[in-house]
C-alpha positions as CSV (number, residue, x, y, z in Angstrom):
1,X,-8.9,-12.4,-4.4
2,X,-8.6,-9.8,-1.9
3,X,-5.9,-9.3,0.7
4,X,-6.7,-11.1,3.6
5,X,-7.4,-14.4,1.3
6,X,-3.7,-13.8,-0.4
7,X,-2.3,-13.5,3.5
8,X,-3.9,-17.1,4.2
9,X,-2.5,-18.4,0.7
10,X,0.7,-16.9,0.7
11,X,1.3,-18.5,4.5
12,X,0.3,-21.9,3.6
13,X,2.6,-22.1,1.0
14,X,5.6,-20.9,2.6
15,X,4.8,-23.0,5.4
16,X,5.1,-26.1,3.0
17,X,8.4,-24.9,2.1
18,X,9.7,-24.2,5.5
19,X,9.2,-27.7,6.1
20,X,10.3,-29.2,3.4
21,X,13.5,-27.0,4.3
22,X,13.4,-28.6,8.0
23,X,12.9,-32.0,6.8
24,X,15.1,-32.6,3.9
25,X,17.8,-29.7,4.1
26,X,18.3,-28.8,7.3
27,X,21.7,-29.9,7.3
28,X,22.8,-27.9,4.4
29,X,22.6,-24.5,6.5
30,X,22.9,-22.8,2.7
31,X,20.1,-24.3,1.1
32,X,18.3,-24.3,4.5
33,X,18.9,-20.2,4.2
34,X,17.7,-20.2,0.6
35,X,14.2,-22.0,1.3
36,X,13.7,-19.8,4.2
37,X,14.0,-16.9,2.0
38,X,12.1,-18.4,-0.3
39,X,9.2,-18.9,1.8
40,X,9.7,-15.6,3.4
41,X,9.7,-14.2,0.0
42,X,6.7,-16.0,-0.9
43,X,4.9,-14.8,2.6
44,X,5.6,-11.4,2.2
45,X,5.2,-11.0,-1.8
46,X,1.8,-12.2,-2.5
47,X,-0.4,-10.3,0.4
48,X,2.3,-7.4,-0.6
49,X,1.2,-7.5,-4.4
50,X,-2.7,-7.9,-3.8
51,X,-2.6,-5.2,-0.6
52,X,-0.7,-2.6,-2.7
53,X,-3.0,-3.2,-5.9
54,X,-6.2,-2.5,-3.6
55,X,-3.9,0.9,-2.5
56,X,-3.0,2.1,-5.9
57,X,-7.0,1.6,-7.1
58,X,-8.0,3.4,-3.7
59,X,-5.2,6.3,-4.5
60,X,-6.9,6.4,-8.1
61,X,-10.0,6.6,-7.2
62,X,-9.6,9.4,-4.6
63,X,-7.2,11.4,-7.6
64,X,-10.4,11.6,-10.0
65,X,-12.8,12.3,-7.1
66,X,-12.5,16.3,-6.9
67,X,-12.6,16.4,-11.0
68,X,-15.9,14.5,-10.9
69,X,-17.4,16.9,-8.3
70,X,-16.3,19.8,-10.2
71,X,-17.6,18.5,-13.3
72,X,-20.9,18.0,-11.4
73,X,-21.0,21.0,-9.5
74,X,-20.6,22.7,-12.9
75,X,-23.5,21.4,-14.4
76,X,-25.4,22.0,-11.6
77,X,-24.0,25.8,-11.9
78,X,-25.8,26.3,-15.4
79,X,-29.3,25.2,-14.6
80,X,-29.5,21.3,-14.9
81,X,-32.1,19.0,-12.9
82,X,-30.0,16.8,-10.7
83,X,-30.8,13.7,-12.4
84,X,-29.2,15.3,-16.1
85,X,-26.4,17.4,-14.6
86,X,-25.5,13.4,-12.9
87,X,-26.1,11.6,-15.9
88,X,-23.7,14.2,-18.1
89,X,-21.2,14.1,-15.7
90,X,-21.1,9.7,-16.1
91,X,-20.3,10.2,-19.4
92,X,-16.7,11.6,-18.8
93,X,-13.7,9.5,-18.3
94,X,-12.7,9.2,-14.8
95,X,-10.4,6.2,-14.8
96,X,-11.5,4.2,-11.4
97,X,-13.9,5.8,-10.6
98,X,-16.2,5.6,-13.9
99,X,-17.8,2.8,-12.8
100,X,-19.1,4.1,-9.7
101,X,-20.5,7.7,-11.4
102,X,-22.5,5.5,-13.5
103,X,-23.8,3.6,-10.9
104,X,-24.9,6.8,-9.4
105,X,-26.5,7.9,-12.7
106,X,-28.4,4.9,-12.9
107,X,-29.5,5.0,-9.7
108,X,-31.0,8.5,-9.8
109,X,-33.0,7.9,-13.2
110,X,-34.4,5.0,-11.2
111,X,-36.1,7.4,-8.2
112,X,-33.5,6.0,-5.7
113,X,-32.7,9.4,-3.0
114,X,-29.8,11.0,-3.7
115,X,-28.4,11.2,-0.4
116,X,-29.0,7.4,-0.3
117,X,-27.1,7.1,-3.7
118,X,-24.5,9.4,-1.9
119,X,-24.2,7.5,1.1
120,X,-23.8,3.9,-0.9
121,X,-21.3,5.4,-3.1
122,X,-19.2,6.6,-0.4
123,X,-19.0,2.8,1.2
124,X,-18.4,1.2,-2.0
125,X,-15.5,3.1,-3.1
126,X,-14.4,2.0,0.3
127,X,-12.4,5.3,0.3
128,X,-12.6,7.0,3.6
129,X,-12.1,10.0,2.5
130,X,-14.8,10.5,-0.1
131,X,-16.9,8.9,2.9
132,X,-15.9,12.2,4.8
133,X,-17.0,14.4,2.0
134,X,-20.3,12.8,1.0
135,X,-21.2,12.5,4.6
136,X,-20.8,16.4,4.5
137,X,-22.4,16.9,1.4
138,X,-25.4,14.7,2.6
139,X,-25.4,16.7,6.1
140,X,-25.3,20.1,4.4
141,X,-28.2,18.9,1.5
142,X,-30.3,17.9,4.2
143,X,-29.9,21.3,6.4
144,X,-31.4,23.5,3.3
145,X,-27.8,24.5,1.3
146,X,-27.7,25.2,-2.5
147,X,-26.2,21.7,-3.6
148,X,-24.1,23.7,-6.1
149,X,-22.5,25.4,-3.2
150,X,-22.2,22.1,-1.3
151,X,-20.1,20.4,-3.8
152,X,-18.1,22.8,-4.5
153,X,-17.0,23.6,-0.8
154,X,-16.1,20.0,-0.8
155,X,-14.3,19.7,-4.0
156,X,-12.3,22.7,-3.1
157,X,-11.6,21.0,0.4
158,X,-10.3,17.8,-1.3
159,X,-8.2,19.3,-3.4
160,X,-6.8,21.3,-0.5
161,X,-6.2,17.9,1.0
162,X,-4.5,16.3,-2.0
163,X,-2.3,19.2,-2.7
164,X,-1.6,19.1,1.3
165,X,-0.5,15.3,0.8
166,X,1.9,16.1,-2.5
167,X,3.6,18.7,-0.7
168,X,4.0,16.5,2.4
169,X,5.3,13.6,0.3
170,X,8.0,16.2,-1.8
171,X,9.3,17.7,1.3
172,X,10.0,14.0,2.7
173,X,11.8,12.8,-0.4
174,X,14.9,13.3,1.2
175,X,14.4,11.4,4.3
176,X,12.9,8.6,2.1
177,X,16.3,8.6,0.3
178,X,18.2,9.0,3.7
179,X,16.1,5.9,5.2
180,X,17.3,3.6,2.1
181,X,20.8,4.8,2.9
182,X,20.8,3.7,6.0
183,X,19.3,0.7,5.1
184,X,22.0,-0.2,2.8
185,X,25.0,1.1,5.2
186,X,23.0,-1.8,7.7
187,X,23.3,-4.3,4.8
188,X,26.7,-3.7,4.2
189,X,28.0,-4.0,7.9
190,X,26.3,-7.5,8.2
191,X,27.7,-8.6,4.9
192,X,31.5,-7.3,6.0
193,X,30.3,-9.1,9.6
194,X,29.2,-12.6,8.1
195,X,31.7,-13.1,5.1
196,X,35.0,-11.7,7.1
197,X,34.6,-10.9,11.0
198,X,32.2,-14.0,12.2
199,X,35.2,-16.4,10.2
200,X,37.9,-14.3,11.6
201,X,36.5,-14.5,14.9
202,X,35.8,-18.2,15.1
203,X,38.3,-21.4,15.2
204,X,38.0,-24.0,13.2
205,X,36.3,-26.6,14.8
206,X,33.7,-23.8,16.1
207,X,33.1,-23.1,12.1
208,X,32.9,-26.9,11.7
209,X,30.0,-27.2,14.2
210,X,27.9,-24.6,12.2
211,X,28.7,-21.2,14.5
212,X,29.4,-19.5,11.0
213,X,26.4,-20.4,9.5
214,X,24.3,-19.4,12.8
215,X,25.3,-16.1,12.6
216,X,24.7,-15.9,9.0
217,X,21.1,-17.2,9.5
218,X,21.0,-14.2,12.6
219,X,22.0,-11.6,10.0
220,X,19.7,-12.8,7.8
221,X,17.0,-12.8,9.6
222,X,18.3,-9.1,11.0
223,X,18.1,-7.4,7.5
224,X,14.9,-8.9,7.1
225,X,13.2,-7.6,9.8
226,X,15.1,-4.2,9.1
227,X,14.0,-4.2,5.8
228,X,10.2,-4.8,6.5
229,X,9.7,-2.1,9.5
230,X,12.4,0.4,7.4
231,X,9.7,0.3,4.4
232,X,6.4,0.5,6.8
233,X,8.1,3.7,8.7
234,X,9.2,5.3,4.8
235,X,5.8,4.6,3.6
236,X,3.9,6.2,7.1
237,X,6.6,9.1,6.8
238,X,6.2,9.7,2.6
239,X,2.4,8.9,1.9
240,X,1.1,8.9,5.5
241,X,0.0,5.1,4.9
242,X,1.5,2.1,6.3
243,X,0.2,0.0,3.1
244,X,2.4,2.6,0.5
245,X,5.2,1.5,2.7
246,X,4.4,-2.3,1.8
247,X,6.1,-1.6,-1.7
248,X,9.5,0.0,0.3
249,X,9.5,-3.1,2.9
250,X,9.7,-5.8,-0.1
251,X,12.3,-4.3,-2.0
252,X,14.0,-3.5,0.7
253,X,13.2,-7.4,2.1
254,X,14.1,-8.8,-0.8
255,X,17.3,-6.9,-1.9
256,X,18.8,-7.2,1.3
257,X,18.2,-10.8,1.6
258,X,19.6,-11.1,-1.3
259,X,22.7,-9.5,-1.3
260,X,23.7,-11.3,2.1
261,X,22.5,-14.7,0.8
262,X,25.0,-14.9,-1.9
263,X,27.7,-13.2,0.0
């Protein structure tokens, strides 16, 4: 099941509870709460899950790809026909991406072009950054370059760019820890605001007709919303994706929620 499927069947089922939480409990404004979470939960968790497993594959895949150029470019280095240096490489280990250097292996014993072999892999992996590199590869293959030469300009590229992005993420560890802080600080004003200022604040006949439990239902809604665009801006700001971020807006979702829920 890919993402956008898990989007479709995580909002039909949290719109079934959402009405069964209009229809049966909508005078209970605390169960009423807990169903919307619920549902909320239940839109947000399943797209979240699915979305971030596709990430963490793509973020696996792209780790091994400079290793497997290297290890190709290397056996290229010392002499070996394309189709042997390709087919040694497929039988190392590189997690993810194994499947895929087989592939390419196969293909290549079987006459298939290797820039056409290069230029399927590159979609499949779905991987826009080994799209980049094998589109460079294919361009600088088909201009005359030593393919040994090729690859390894591009493997050293890549892992220019991955030592770039663990660098950017270390330096912003702070701020990621800074954002939560905040995060929390906002979680704890609305839970001094909804459990002692709003009652305070209101009269008893006003907390009789529900004003108490209106706010409550405000602040909820509040830390949710904080807590989903709070995670998207960490993840942008860490990993320079908002989909790493999806993993910071549920916890952050779901802890806050929580914590002003039972309150």
């Amino acid at each position: 099941m890919n993402w956008k499927t898990a989007t479709i069947v995580a909002i039909a089922i949290a719109f079934a509870i959402v009405m069964v939480s209009v229809i049966i409990f909508s005078s209970d404004l605390r169960m009423f709460s807990l169903l919307n979470g619920l549902a909320a939960f239940t839109a947000l968790s399943i797209p979240v899950y699915v979305r971030y497993k596709e990430y963490r594959r793509l973020r696996k895949i792209e780790d091994e790809f400079p290793r497997f150029v290297e290890d190709f470019t290397n056996n290229i280095s010392v002499g070996m026909p394309l189709p042997a240096a390709l087919s040694e490489t497929a039988g190392n280990n590189y997690g993810e991406l194994t499947p895929f250097v087989q592939e390419m292996s196969s293909k290549v014993e079987w006459g298939v072009p290797f820039g056409k072999i290069l230029e399927y892999f590159g979609e499949k992996t779905q991987s826009a950054l080994i799209a980049r590199t094998v589109r460079g590869i294919i361009q600088a293959h088909d201009s005359g370059g030593r393919l040994a030469d090729v690859m390894s300009s591009m493997s050293n590229a890549v892992r220019e760019l991955d030592k770039v992005k663990k660098e950017r993420s270390a330096s912003v560890f702070s701020q990621m820890i800074t954002g939560y802080f905040i995060f929390f600080v906002f979680v704890g004003i609305m839970v001094v605001m909804a459990s002692f200022l709003i009652p305070l604040l209101s009269s008893g006949a006003e907390a009789e007709t529900g004003t108490i439990g209106l706010y409550q239902n405000i602040f909820l809604s509040l830390v949710l919303v904080q807590g989903i665009f709070a995670g998207l801006g960490i993840g942008k700001m860490a990993e320079g994706s908002l989909t790493a971020g999806l993993k910071h807006s549920f916890v952050m979702a779901v802890v806050g929620y929580t914590v002003l829920a039972v309150a």
